[in-house]
VOROVO-540389 format. One record per residue: residue in three letters; x, y, z of N, C-alpha, C in turn. Coordinates in steps of 0.001 Angstrom, whole numbers, padded with zeros to 6 digits, always signed. Atoms other than C-alpha are relative to their C-alpha. Layout:
<recs>
AlaXYZXYZXYZ
...
</recs>
This chain:
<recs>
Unk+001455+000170+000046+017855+042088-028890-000355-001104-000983
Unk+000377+000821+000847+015923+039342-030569-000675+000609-000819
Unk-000002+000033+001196+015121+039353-033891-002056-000293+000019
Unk+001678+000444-000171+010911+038763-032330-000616-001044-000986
Unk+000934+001217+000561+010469+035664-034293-000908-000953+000815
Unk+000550+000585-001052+008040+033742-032836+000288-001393+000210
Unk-000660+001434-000009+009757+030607-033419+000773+000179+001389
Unk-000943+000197-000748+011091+030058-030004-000244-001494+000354
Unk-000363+001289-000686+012421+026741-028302+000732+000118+001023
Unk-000575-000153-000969+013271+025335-025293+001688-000825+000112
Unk-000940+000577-000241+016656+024183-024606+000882-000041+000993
Unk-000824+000408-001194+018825+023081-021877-001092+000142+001247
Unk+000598-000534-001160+015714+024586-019664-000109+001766-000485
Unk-000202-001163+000164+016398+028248-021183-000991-000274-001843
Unk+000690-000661+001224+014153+030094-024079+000892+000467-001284
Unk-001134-000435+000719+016166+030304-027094-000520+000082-001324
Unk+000638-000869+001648+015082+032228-030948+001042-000993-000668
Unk-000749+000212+000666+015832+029600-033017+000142+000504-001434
Unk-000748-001317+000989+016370+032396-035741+001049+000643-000257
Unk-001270-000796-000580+018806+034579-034072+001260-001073+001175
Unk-000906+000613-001187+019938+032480-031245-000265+000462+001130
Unk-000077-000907-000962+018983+035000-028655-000579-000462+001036
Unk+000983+000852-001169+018034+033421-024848-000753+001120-000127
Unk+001093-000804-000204+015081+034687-024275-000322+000292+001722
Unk+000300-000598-001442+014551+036838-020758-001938-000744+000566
Unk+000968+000455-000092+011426+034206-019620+000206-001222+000718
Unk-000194+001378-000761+010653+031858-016860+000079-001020-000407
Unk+000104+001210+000361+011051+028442-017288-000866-001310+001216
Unk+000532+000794-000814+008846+025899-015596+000658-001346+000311
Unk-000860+001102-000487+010438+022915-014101-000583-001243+000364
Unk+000577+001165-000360+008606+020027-013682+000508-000942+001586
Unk-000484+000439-000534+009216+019031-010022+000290-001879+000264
Unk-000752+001629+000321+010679+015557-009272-001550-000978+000905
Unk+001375+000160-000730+007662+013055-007931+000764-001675+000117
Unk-000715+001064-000699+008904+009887-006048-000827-001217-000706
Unk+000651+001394+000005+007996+006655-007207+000830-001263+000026
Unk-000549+000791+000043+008769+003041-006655+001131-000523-001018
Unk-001291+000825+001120+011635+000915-007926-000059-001046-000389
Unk+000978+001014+001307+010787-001243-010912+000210-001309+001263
Unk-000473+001340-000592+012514-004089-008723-000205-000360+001258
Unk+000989+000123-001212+010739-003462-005607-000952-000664-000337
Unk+001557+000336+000335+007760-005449-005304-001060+000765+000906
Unk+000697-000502-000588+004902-003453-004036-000614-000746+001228
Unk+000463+000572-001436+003821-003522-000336-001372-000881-000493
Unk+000880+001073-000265+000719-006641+000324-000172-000465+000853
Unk-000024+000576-001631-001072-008621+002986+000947-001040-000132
Unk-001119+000688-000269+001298-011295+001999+001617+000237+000519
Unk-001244+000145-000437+004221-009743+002347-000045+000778+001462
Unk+000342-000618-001563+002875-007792+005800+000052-001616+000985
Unk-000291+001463-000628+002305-011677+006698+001141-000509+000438
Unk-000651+000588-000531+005398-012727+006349+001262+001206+000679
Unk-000924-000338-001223+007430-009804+008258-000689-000018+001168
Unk+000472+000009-001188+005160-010141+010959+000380-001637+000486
Unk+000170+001507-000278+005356-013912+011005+001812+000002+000019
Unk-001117-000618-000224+009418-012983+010839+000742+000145+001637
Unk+000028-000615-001732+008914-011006+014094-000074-000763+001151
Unk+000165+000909-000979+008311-013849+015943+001149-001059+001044
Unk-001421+000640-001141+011583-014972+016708+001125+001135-000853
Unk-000913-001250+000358+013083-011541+016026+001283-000474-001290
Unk-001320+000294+001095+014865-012206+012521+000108+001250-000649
Unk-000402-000896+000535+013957-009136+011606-000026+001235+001109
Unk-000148-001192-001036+014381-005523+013488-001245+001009-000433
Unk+001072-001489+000099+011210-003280+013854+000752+001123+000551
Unk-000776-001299-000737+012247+000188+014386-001092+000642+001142
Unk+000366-000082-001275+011223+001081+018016+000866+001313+000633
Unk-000187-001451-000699+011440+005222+019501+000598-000531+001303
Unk-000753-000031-001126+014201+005765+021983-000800-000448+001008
Unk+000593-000694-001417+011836+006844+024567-000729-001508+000088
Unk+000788+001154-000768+009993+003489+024352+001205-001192+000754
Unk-000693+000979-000391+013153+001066+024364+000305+000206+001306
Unk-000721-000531-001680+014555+003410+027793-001290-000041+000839
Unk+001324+000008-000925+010937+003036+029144-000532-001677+000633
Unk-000033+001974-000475+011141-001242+029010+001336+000172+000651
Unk-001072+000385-000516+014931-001197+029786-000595+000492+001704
Unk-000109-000756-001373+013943+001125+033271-001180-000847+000586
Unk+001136+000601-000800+010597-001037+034035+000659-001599+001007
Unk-000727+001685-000723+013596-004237+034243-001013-001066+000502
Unk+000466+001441+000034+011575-007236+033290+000894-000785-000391
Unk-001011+001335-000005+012578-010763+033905-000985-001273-000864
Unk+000718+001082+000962+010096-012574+031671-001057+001121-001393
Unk+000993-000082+001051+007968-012506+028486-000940+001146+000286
Unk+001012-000418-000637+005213-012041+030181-000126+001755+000566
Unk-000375-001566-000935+006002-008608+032598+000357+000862-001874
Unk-000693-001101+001549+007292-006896+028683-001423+000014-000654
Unk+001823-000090+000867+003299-007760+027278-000631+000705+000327
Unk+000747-000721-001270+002106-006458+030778+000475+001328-000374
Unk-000142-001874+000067+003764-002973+030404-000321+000083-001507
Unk+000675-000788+001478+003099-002362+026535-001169-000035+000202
Unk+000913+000103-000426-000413-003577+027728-000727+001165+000711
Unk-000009-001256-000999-000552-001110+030318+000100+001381-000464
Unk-000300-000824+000284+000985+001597+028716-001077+000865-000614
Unk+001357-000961+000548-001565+004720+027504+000978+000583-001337
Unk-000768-000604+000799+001361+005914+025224-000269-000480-001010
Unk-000046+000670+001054+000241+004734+021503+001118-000402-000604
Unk-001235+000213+001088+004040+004558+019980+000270-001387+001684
Unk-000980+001063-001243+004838+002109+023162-000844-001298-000406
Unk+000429+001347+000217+002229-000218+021612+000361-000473-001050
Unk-000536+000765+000729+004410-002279+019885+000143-001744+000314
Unk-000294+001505+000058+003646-006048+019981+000709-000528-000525
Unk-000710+001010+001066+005602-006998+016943+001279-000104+000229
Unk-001759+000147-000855+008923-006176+019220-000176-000727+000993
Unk+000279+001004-001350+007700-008356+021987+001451-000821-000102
Unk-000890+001446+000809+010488-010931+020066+001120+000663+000516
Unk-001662-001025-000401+013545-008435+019709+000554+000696+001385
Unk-000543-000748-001298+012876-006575+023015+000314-001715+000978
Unk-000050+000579-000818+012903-010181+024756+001643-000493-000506
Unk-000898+000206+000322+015881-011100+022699+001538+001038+000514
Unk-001462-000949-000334+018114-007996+023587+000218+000166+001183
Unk+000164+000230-001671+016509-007643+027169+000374-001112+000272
Unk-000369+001131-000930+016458-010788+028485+000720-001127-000802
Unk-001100+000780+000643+018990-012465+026051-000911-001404-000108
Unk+000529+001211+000304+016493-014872+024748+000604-000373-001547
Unk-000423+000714+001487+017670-016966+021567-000606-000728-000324
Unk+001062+000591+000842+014773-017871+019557+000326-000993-000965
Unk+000222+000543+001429+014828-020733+017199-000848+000752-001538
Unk+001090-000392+000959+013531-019758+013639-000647-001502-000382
Unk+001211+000949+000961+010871-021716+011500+001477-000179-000718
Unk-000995+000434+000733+013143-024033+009127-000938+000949-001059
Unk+000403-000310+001439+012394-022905+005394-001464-000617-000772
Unk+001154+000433+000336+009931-025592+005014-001202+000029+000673
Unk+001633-000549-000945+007533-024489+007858-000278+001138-000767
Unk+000429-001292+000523+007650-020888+006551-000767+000254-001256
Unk+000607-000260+001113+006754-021820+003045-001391-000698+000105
Unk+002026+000511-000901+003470-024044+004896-000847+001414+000402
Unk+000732-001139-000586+002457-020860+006456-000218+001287-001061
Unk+000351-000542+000824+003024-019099+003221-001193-000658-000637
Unk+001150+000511+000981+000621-021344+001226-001066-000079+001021
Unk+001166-000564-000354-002016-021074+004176-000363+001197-000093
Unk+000044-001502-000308-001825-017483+004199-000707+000026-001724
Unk+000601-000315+001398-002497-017710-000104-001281-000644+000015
Unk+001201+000420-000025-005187-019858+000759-001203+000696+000470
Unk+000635-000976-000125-006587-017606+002935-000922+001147-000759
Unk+000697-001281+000933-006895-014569+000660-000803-000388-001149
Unk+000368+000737+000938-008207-016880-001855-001657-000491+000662
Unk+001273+000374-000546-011388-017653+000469-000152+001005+000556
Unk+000164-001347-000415-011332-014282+001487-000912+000621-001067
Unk+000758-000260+001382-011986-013172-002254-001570-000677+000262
Unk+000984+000170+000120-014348-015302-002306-001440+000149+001366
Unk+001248-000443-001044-016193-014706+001094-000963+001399-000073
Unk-000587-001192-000126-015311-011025+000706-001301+000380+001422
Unk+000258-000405-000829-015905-010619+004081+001143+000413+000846
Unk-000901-000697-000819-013621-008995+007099+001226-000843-000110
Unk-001434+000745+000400-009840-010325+006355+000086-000133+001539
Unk-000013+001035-001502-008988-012509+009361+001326+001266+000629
Unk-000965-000274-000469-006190-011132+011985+001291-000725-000193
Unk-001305+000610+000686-002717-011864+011179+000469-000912+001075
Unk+000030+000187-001033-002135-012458+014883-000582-001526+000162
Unk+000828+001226-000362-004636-015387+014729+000387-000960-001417
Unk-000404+000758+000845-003467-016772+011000+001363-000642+000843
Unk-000915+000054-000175-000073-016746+012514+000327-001274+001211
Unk+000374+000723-000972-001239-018496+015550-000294-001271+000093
Unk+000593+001491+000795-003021-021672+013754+001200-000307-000657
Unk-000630+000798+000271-000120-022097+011856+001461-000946+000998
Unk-000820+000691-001317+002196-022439+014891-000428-001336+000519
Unk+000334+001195-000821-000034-024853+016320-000463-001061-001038
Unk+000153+000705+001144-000362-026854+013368+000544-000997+000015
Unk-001153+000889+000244+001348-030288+013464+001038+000469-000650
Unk-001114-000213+000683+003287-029623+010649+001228+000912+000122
Unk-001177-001019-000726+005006-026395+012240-000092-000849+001519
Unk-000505+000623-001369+004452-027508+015770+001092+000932+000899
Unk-001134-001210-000600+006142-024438+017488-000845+000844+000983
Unk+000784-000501-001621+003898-023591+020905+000962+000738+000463
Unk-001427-000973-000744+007347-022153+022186-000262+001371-000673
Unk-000137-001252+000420+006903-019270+019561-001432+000766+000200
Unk+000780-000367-000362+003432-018492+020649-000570+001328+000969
Unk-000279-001204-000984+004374-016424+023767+000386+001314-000548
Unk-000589-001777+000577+005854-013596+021349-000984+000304-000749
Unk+001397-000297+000574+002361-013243+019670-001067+001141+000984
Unk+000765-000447-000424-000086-010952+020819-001277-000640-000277
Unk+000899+000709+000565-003106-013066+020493-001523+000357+000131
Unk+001246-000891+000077-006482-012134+019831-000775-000785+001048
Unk+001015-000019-002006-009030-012081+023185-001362-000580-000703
Unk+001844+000179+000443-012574-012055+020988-000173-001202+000086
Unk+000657+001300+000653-014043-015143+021155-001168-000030-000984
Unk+001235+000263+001069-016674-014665+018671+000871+000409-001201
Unk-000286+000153+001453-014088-012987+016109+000809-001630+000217
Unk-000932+001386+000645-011905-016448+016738-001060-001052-000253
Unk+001135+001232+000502-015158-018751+016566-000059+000551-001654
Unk+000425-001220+001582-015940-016675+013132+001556-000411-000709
Unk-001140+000068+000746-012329-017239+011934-000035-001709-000588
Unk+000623+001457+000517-012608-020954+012298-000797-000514-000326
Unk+001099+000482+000893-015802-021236+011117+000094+000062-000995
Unk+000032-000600+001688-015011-019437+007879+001511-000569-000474
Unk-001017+000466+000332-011468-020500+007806+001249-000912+000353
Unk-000765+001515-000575-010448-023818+009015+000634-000381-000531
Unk-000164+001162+001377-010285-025874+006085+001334+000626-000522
Unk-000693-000892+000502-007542-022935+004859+001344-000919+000814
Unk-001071+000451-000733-005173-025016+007387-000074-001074-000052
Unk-000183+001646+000097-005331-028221+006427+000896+000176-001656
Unk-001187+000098+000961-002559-029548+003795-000742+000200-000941
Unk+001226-000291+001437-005325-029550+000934-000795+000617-000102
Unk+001329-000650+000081-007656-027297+000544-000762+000555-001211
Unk+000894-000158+001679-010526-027446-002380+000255+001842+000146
Unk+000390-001319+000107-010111-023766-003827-001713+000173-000865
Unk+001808-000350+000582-013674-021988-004540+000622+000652-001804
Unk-000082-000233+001398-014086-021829-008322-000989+001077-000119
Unk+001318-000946+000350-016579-020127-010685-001405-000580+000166
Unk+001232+000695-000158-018666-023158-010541-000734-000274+001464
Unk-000137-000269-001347-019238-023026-006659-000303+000924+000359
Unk+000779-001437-000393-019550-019427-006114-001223+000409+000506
Unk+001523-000395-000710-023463-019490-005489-000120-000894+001040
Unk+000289+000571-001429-022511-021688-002480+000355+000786+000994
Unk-000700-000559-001125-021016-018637-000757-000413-000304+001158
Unk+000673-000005-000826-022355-018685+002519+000092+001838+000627
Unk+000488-001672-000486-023868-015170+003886+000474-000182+001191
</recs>
């Protein structure tokens, strides 16, 4: 029996009289374990959503894609691009709408072999994309579609890659794409003045 000092401590996880020594018969609470990132991860962003989508385009990287959809394209046996847009298009199944495999399924299906972007297109399409969010801030209005950033920079002289276009899902609205280039043209040209503090009351509404 303990010695009822009230001096107790915890140790190892167990109640222990540091008087006597005696464990003490008493739950111990445990602090369960709570997940968090790894210092050396960098936290998810629209930039870095940018560039695996912009990635996807000539399948460099692998989206993960449910059995049941890949055995649902392999059994439809398309012979182009096109017919693989048409059935995800078609499809009522939400997990089958996967545009951003358009690339990989045409690559594994129909043994297409995509060129990538060299290094120095990709880092162009990075610095429009920072430009972007940077006139975004300052618009702070509806963040453009990635679909349609992704799109302008393809057709951009400087990339110049219409071939990779077809693996895009491209946006239909014509008023959000008038609205995109109205508000964010200039974002695609090699220079673009950034909005300061002194500027700011030129937003436009």
């Amino acid at each position: 029996m303990c010695c009822d000092n009230p001096r107790v401590v915890k140790d190892c996880g167990f109640y222990v009289c540091i008087n006597c020594g005696t464990q003490q018969n008493k739950s111990v609470f445990i602090m369960p374990s709570v997940y968090a990132r790894m210092p050396t991860r960098p936290p998810y962003s629209r930039r870095k959503r940018f560039l695996k989508l912009l990635h996807n385009v000539w399948a460099d990287r692998l989206p993960r894609m449910k059995n049941a959809f890949v055995q649902a394209i392999v059994a439809s046996k398309p012979s182009s691009v096109g017919q693989i847009l048409t059935f995800i298009k078609s499809s009522k199944d939400r997990d089958f709408k996967r545009y951003d495999c358009l690339s990989r399924l045409s690559y594994e299906i129909l043994n297409r072999r995509i060129p990538p972007l060299t290094t120095t297109q990709i880092k162009f399409c990075e610095g429009v994309f920072q430009r972007i969010e940077v006139k975004h801030r300052w618009l702070r209005k509806t963040f453009p579609a990635y679909s349609f950033i992704i799109e302008m920079c393809l057709r951009h002289r400087f990339v110049a890659r219409l071939d990779l276009i077809e693996y895009l899902h491209l946006l239909k609205c014509p008023k959000r794409r008038a609205m995109y280039m109205r508000e964010y043209s200039e974002c695609f040209t090699r220079q673009t003045p950034v909005p300061t503090a002194q500027n700011r009351h030129t937003r436009p509404h």
